[in-house]
Structure formats: C-alpha cells, structure tokens
TIFI-946781 format. One record per residue (C-alpha): x, y, z. Coordinates in pm, whole numbers, padded with zeros to 5 digits, always signed. Example, Ala and Ser with C-alpha at 12.3 -4.5 7.8 and 13.67 -1.06 7.14 Angstrom:
BEGIN
+01230-00450+00780+01367-00106+00714
This chain:
BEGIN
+05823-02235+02998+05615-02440+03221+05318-02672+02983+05012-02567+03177+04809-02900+03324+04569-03089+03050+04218-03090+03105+04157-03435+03265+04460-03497+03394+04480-03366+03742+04826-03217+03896+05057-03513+04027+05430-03570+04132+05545-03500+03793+05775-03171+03768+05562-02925+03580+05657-02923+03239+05649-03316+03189+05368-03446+03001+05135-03717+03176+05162-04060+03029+04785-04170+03093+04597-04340+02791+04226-04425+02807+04256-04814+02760+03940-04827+02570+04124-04603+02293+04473-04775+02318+04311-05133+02269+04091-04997+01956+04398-04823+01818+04618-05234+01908+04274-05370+01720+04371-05176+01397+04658-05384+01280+04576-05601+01034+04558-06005+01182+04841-06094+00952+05035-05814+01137+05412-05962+01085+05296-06233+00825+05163-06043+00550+05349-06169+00183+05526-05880+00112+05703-05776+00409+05786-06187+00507+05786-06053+00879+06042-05782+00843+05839-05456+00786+05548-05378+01024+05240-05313+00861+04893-05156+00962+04585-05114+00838+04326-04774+00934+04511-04634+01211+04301-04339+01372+04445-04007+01213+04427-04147+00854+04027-04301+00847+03900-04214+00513+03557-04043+00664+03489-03841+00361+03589-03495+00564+03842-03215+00423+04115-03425+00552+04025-03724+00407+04255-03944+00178+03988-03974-00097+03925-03588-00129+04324-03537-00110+04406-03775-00390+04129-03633-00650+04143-03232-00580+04411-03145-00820+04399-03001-01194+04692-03243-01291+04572-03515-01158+04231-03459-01386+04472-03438-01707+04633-03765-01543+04293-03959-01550+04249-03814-01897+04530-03933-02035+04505-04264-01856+04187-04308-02024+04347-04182-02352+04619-04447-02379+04387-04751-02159+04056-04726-02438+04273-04775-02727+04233-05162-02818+04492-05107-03159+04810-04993-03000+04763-04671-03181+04871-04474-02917+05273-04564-02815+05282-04193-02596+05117-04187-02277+05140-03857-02219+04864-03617-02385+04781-03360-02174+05022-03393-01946+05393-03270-01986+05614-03464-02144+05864-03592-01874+06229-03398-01938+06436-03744-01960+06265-03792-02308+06423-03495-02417+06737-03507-02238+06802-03901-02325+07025-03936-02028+07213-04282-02144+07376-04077-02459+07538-03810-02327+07773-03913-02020+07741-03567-01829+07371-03597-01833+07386-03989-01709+07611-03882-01444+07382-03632-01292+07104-03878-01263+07271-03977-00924+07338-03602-00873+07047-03448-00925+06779-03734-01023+06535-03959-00761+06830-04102-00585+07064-03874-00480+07176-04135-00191+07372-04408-00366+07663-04236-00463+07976-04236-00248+08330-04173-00241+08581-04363-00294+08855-04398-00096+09020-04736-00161+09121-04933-00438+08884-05240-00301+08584-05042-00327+08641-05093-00699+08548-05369-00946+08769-05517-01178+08991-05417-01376+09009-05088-01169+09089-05325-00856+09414-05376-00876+09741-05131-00910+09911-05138-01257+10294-05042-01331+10342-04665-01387+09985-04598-01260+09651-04611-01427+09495-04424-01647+09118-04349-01701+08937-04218-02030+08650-03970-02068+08537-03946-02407+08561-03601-02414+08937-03563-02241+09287-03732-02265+09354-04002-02037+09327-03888-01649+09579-04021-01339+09322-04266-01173+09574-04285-00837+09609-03894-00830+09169-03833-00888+09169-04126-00592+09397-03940-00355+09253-03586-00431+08899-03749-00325+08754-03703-00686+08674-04100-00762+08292-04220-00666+08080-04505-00756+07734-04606-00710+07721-05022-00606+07427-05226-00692+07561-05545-00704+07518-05668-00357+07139-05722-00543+07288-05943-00810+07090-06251-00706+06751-06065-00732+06634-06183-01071+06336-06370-01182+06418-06525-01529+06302-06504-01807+06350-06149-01738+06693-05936-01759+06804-05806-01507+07135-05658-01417+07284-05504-01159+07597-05300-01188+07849-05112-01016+07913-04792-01148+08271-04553-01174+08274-04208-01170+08561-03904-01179+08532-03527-01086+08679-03327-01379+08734-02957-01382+08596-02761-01681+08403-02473-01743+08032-02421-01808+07841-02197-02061+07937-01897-01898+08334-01958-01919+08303-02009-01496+08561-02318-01363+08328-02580-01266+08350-02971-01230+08175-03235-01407+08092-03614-01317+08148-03834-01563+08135-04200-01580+08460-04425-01626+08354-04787-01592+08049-04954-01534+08131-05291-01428+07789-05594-01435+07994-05862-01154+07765-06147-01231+07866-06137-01613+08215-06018-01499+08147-05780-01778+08294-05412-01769+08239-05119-01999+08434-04796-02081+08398-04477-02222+08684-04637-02513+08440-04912-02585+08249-04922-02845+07941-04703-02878+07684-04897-02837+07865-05167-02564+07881-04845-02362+07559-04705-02418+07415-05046-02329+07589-05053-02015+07453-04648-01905+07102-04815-01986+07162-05094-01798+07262-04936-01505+06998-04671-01539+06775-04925-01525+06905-05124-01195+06920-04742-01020+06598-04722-01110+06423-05049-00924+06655-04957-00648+06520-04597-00579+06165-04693-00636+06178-05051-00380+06469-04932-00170+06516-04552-00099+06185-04441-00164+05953-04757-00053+06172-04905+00249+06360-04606+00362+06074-04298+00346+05726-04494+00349+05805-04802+00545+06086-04727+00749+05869-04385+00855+05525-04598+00903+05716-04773+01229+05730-04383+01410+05383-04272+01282+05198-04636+01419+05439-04594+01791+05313-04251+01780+04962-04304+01708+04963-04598+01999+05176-04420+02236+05176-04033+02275+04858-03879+02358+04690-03632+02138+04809-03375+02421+05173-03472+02417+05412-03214+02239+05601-03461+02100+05330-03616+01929+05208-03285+01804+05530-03260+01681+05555-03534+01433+05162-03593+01376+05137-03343+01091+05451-03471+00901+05270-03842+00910+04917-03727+00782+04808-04008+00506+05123-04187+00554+04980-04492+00637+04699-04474+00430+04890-04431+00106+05154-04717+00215+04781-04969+00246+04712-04805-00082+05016-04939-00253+05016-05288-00072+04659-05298-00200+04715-05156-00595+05076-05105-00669+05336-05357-00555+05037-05643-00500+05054-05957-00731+04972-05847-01060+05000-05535-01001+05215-05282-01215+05582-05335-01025+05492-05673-01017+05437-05698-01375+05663-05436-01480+05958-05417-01290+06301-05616-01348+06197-05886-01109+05856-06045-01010+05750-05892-00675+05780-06178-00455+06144-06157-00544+06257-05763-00588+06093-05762-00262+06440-05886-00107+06591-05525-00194+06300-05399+00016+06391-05615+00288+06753-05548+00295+06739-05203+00274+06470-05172+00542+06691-05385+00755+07030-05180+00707+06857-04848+00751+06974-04623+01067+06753-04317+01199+07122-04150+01316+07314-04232+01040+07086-04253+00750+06777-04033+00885+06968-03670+00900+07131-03529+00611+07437-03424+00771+07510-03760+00895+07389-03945+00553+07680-03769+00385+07932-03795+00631+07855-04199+00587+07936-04148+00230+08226-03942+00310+08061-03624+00099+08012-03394+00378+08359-03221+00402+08448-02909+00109+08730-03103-00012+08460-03341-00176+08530-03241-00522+08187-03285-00646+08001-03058-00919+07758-02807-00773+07518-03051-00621+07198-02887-00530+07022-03189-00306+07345-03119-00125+07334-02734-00087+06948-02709-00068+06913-03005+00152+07149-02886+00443+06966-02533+00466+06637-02737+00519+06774-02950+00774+06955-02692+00951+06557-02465+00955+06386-02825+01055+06665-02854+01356+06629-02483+01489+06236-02544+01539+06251-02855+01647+06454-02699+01948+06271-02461+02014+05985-02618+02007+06111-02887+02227+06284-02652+02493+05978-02517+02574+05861-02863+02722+06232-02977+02816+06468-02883+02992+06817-02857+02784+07010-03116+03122+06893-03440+03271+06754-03758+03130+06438-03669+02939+06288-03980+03041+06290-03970+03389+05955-03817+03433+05780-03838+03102+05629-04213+03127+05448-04164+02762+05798-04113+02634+05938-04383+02757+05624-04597+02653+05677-04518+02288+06011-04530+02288+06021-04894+02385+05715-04910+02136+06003-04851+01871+06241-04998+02035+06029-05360+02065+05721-05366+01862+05833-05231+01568+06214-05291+01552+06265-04906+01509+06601-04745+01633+06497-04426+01845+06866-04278+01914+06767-04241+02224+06902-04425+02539+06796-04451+02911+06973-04133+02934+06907-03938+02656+06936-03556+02642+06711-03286+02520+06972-03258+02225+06924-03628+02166+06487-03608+02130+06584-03301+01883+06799-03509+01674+06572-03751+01641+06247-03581+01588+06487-03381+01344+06567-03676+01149+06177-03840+01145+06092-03494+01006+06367-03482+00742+06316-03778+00635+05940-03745+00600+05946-03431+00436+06206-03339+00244+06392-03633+00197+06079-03790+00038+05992-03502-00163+06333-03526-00300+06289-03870-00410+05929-03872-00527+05899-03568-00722+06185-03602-00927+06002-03919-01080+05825-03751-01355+06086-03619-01560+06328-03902-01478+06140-04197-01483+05781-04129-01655+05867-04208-01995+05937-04568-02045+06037-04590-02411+06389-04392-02231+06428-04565-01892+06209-04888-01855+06180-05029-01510+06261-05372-01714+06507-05456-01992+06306-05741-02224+06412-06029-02356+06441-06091-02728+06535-06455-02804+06946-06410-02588+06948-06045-02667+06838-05795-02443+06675-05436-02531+06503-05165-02437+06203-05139-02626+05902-05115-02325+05589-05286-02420+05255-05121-02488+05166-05218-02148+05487-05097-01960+05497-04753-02119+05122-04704-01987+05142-04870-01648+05530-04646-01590+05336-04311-01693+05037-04373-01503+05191-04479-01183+05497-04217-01202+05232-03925-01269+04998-04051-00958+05297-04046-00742+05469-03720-00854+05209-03496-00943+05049-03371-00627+05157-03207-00298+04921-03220+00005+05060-02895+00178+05398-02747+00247+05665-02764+00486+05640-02585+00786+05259-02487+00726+05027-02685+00915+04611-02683+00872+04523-02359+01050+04753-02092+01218+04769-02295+01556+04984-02548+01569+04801-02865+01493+04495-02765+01607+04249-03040+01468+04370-03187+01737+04224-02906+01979+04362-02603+02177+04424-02923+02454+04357-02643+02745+04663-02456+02656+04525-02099+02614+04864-01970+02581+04963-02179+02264+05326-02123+02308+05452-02298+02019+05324-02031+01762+05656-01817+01767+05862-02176+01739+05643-02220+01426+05637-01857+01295+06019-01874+01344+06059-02161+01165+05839-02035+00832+06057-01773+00792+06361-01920+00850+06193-02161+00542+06120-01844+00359+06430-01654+00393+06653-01908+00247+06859-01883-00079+06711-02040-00363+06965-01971-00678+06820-01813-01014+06783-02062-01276+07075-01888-01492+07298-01927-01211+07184-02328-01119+07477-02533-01265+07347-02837-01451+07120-02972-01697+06805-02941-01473+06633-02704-01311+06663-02837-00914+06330-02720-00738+06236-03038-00563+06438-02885-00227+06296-02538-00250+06068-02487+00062+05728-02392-00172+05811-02757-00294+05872-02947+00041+05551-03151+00176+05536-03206+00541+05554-03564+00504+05460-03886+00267+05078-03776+00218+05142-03958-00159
C-alpha cells in the first residue's frame, strides 16, 4: 500500500512508499544539544555506554504522559511509600521486616537455598532466565567434573542414587550457569564470590503422578578459592555454596541482564531514533511507544540508584565504581541478532531444539508465543511501507541516517547491511521490541518475590571477622525492599496497546487519513489475546509464571 505524501514534504524522486529523510535542523541540533557535556565521560559508563540526558519524548512537563505522574499513580506504590516510611522513621531497629503493607515477597516463604529443586528453578523461572546453558563438553566444566575418570563418573542428587554424568552429558541433560569470568570484581573488605554452577535434568513425577523432569544442582564450583561443593557435602558447606551463588546470580541480573542488556543496551535505539527518524517515519512510530520513559528512568537511576552512595553502591557485593565492570562487559558482548530475539538467544545456549531435556520452562514456552505475535505485526506493519525485495535503503535516506547513527555514534549493531531486506528491518525492529517489552518485563517483575526480602537473598554476603554470612544489615534489608518494590511494582501500559486507538497518535494523524496500520495493530492484540496461558493447576513448578502472560507485558522499560 502506497504511504500517502506528509504534509510539508512535497512529492520528489522518491518511489512512493519511501519515507522522506528531511529533518528541520533547528530540531535536530536541539535534540544533539540534549546530551549531557560529559556525553562518553560520565563515571559510570568510563566511555563505553552512551548516555543522555532529557531527550524530547521523555520531558517531564507535568502532562498525562509525564514521568512524575507515571511513577506516583499506583495503589501499590502508596503502600510502598508507607512502608518505606514505616521501616525509615524507626531510629531503634525495632522493625527488622520491611514489608507492612505490602506482600511479603514469595522467596521468604519458599527459602530457595534449602531445597535444591526450588534453587534450581531460580535460573528457570526467577529474574534471569538467560544464564543457563547447555552443556555440551567436558571443558565447559570446572573441576573435579573436568576431567574423565575410569569406569565413568558418577553424580549425586540428594534425593536419588548416583546418576551416569557421561550418559546425562550425551543425552543433552547437563547445564551450568558461569559467573566466574567476574571473579576479579570484588572490593574488599566485602565477600564476594562468584561461582560456576552444575546442573542435571532428572525424570520424576509431579503431584499429580504425571512424568516430568526436574533440575537439580550437582556442583557448585567458587574458581578463585578452587573450592567445590556437592549435594554429598555436608549440609551446611552445601547450603553455603546455593547462597553464595544465589547471591553472585543476583548482582549479575540486576548490573548485567537487566541494567546493560534491557535499559542501556535499548537507550542506544531509542536516542538514534529520537535524532534520526522523523515523527512521520513508520519506523519510528514503530519503536517510539516501546521506548516511552526509557530514558528518563535510566537518568533516574544514574541520578538515585547506582550513583555513589547510593543503595547498589552501598549494598551490593562490590562498590559501584567496581561492579560497574560487569556492566561494561556485558554491554560490550551483547548482540541485537543473537542476544536481542528469543529464538536466537536460545539457540546460542543450545536450548532451542525439543531434545533439550529441560523441565517445563515457562519463560521458554510463553516467551516464543510473544515473539512469534511481536514478529507477525511487525511485518505487517512494515510491508505496508516496504516492499518484501530490494535493498530497503536505497531510497529511504532517514533510514540510512539512523542506521549509521547506530552504527557510529552509539556503537549499536543494527543487523542490517547496505543491502538489507524487508525481512532483515523486521528482525530487527522484532528484536528492539522483544527486548524492550517482554524481555524486560521478564526480568524486572520477577524481582519482588525473588529478590525483595534481604534477610533470604542479600545482594551482599558480610563479613564477620574471616567468616562470611548472610545476615543483611538493618540498612540492606530496607534499601533491597524499597528499591526491589519501586522497580517491580508498577506497569505503565500493556503490550500491544498503545495511548488511544490510532496507532501512536500523540504524535498526530501525520496527514494520513487512511491510518492503515490499525488492522496491523488490531491483528496483533488478538493474536496477544488469543494465546494459551496454562491454568495454574496445570503450571509445573513451584511458582506461579505470569510475568510472560500478555495482560503482564509492558511495551517497553517505562520503570
């Protein structure tokens, strides 16, 4: 379908449905004027991680769409304040609970180091559900699980006989989670460890006598103690070791999958699109929606959350001006094809295929149904604009514009070369929009029950004299509630819903009195609401998983 001229831009040599690349230079310098002066020098990103400051969709101006009335219009977020206040005005340590009013977060009840199902599905089911990989060779593996023994090896569950490690490792049913590459991010006098974890795929059955599998840890190895645990050690050298790694998952997820790759590694695509696409161009009224108070909440947490002094500074298992190397790193390694898209994310980890003999893993399940809805409208929203043969580039000059925006300003990879396909633009808007959405959803709102309560999973271990424990201070049990309940408690809209029934249209009708993309974006809401979402009774696990259930999804990081 041919894109009917914009107002103001008068009919050129362009084939009808490519979009002009004009900007107002006026605009496009205010818009370059917005980035802070200390643009690539600022402390915490050393240069790495672009960072800007009041770009123009997210200007706090006190309207319905601004940041200040989002953050504050929510019944839980009221109880939040109230218990904030609850726990901050006592001056006698009365109060060792943070939470009042507020729910108290499920991994208090569950205690997931005890039980090693329950730890397990932490990287199943919990905020990272991206670390965990298969294994596939015996190098993979720390010692003593490294090397081949006479006879073969065995492995030990606490709740089984001893298991064939080569026959789980050549029926694809060994995984780990590795942490150690951060080994050397420590800031004495805290503890900090960082472990590599081993798990195996058992087959049992569940509560209703069904054949399922279950994860369960067999080693947890700590390389810079050369240290490793089993289910056969002793009770509390193996409990130690859960917590421990627990612990090290959680400063990963919180400064490496959720800060570097959703807020910062997204913040790159929302500032080239800002600068670059014209309100009027369809992709930018593509992606605009899923970046609304992106940028503004990533100032806010430069500003009051990982600043010096702040609460991961003081709190976390490094000071900030070191832990800020996992940031870096995992900024740096992060791929828009092969880490942005589901699909391709577990085909990395070599968890894609059905012969992965994982448990029921509902991130998994869930998550491909929402990336296969998010793919089918980003086509069809696309091919109304482009055609489905021929460079995309060749006549769409804003395209190309932001796409070397990414590609040189802000060190972004765009999957896109000088002669990309329609196919190639959907991937790639697919991906921004996945990862925006429901990839971040995934990782934030799980927070509250898995990482709220300190007193079970502290962001740091403390020292006591050369013994380690996990005993949070007054200080870390109230800074870990309140900033887990800000970050998981509210959701600024829904996926696949945008402000009014036109698509995007606080940015204007743009002259297009057709509209055509309304049946792309009806389409794509019911494809949202027609997909299977299982029954709790039938949901295998020891959680309720809702955080991938469309109702749930946000559009993109507005928190």
């Amino acid at each position: 379908m041919a894109n009917p001229a914009e107002p103001g831009y008068p009919p050129g040599p362009h084939v009808p449905w490519a979009p002009r690349g004009d900007l107002d230079p006026m605009k496009y310098e205010a818009w370059k004027a917005s980035i802070a002066q200390d643009y690539y020098n600022h402390y915490f990103y050393q240069g790495v991680i672009p960072l800007a400051v009041n770009p123009p969709d997210d200007r706090d101006d006190g309207g319905i769409y601004s940041y200040s009335v989002r953050r504050n219009a929510n019944v839980d977020f009221a109880k939040f304040l109230a218990d904030f206040l609850r726990w901050k005005g006592d001056l006698f340590d009365a109060f060792t609970d943070f939470f009042f009013l507020l729910p108290t977060p499920l991994g208090a009840i569950q205690e997931l180091y005890k039980d090693d199902a329950q730890f397990a599905l932490f990287f199943l089911s919990g905020p990272d559900p991206t670390t965990l990989e298969l294994v596939t060779d015996d190098n993979q593996l720390p010692p003593p699980l490294s090397f081949k023994q006479p006879g073969g090896r065995k492995v030990q569950t606490r709740t089984r006989v001893p298991l064939d490690f080569d026959k789980a490792l050549a029926e694809h049913r060994i995984f780990h989670v590795d942490l150690s590459k951060y080994s050397h991010v420590v800031s004495p006098p805290r503890f900090a460890s960082w472990p590599h974890a081993v798990f195996i795929s058992v087959e049992g059955t569940d509560s209703f006598g069904r054949k399922e599998n279950r994860l369960l840890p067999i080693a947890i190895a700590d390389k810079a103690s050369g240290t490793c645990a089993f289910p056969n050690s002793s009770a509390t050298e193996w409990e130690f070791a859960k917590r421990a790694m627990l612990t090290a998952a959680a400063n990963y997820h919180e400064l490496g999958t959720h800060l570097s790759r959703c807020h910062m590694t997204m913040e790159r695509y929302a500032l080239a699109t800002y600068r670059n696409l014209p309100a009027w161009h369809p992709v930018g009224r593509l992606l605009r929606p899923h970046f609304k108070f992106m940028v503004a909440t990533n100032n806010d947490a430069i500003k009051n959350l990982i600043n010096p002094g702040g609460p991961v500074d003081s709190n976390f298992a490094a000071v900030i001006d070191t832990l800020v190397k996992v940031t870096v790193d995992a900024f740096s390694t992060w791929d828009l094809g092969t880490h942005g898209g589901l699909e391709a994310d577990l085909a990395r980890r070599g968890l894609a295929g059905d012969d992965c003999k994982l448990p029921f893993w509902p991130y998994k399940e869930y998550g491909l149904n929402v990336y296969g809805a998010i793919r089918n409208f980003v086509r069809s929203y696309l091919s109304l604009w482009y055609p489905p043969d021929g460079a995309i580039y060749r006549d769409d000059i804003a395209l190309q514009t932001w796409r070397r925006a990414l590609r040189e300003e802000y060190r972004a990879p765009s999957l896109m070369g000088d002669d990309a396909s329609l196919e190639d633009l959907v991937t790639a808007c697919t991906n921004i929009i996945w990862t925006s959405g429901p990839q971040h959803s995934a990782v934030n709102y799980t927070q509250y029950d898995f990482l709220g309560e300190a007193k079970i999973l502290p962001f740091c271990i403390q020292l006591a004299g050369q013994k380690q424990k996990f005993e949070p201070t007054h200080q870390q049990i109230g800074d870990q509630g309140a900033v887990i309940s800000r970050l998981s408690l509210y959701r600024w809209d829904q996926l696949g819903n945008y402000s009014t029934e036109d698509f995007l249209t606080e940015y204007g009708d743009l002259g297009d009195p057709n509209k055509p993309w309304r049946l792309a974006v009806a389409g794509f809401q019911k494809e949202l609401k027609g997909l299977p979402i299982p029954a709790p009774e039938t949901r295998k696990g020891l959680w309720d998983y809702t955080f991938l259930s469309p109702p749930n999804i946000t559009n993109g990081i507005s928190i």
